[in-house]
N, C-alpha and C positions, 0 to 999 in steps of 0.2 A: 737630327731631323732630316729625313730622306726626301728629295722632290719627286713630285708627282709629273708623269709625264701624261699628257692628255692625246687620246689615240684622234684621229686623224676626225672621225665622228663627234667626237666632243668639241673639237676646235671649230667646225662646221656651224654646229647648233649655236654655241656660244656666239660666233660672230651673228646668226641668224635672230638672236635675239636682239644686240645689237643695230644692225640694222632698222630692226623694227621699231625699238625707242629711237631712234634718230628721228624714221621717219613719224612717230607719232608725235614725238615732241615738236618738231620742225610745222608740221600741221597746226598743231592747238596754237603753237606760237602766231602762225601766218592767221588762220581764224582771228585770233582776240585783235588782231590788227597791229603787233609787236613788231613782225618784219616782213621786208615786200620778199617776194622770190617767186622765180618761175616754179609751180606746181611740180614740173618734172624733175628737181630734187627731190621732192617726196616720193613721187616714183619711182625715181634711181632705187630709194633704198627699201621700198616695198620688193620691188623687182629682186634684190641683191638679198633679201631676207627669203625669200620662197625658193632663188634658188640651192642657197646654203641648206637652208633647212630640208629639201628635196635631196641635195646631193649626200646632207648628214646621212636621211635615213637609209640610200641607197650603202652608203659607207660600213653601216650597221650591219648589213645586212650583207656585207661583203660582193654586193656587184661592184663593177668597173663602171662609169662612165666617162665619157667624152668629155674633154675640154667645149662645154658649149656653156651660150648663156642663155640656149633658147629651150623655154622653159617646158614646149610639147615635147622634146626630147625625150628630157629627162625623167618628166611624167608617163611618158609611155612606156620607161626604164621600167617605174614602179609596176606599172599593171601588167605589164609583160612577165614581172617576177610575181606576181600576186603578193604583193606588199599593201599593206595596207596604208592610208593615211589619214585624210578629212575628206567626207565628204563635200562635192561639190570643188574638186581640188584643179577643174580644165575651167576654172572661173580664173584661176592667176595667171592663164597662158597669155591673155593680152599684155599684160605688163612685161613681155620678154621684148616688147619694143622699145623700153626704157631703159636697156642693159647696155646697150654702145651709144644707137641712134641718140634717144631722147638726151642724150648727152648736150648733141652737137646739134638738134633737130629742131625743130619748134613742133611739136604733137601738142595738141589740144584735150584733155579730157575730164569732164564733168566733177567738181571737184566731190560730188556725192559718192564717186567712186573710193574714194582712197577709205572711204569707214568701211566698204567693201572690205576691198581687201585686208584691211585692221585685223576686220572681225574674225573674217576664215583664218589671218594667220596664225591670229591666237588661239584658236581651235586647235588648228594644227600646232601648234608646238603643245 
């Protein structure tokens, strides 16, 4: 039985899906009122799935980019190569505040947002 090695795009998306169950489970959980947490864990991992899955596709598609976590970057990577993605895709650029800062930061933001972002990112993938 021979192992599969998975190219650098596939490891991307995979964690980018990743990311996304964390942060949607971590959500429904803080909702039903199962555990307290600052919102900006669920951001963390919004943030960390839009960029994986941004840089997967860049990967695919054999551009380079930058070590960044800021997510107009990387976006503009896309449209610069005319790559396609989702619709409505400079709606995730605010969340590249939650990639170091929101770490160490107290940001504030509506928590109506994060079904936001859910939504498009499951579009996109």
């Amino acid at each position: 039985m021979g192992t599969k090695f998975l190219k650098t795009f596939e490891i991307l998306f995979n964690k980018s899906i990743v990311d996304l169950n964390v942060a949607k489970i971590t959500h429904r959980s803080y909702e039903k009122g199962e555990i307290q947490l600052a919102l900006e864990v669920v951001f963390f991992h919004l943030q960390q799935s839009a960029e994986k899955l941004i840089k997967s596709l860049l990967d695919l598609n054999k551009i380079k980019f930058p070590h960044t976590h800021d997510l107009e970057n990387i976006i503009n990577l896309l449209k610069e190569n005319n790559i396609k993605s989702v619709n409505n895709i400079d709606l995730l650029i605010p969340l590249s505040e939650y990639a170091v800062d929101g770490r160490y930061a107290v940001l504030h933001d509506d928590i109506e947002d994060v079904n936001i972002y859910i939504n498009l990112l499951e579009k996109f993938i």
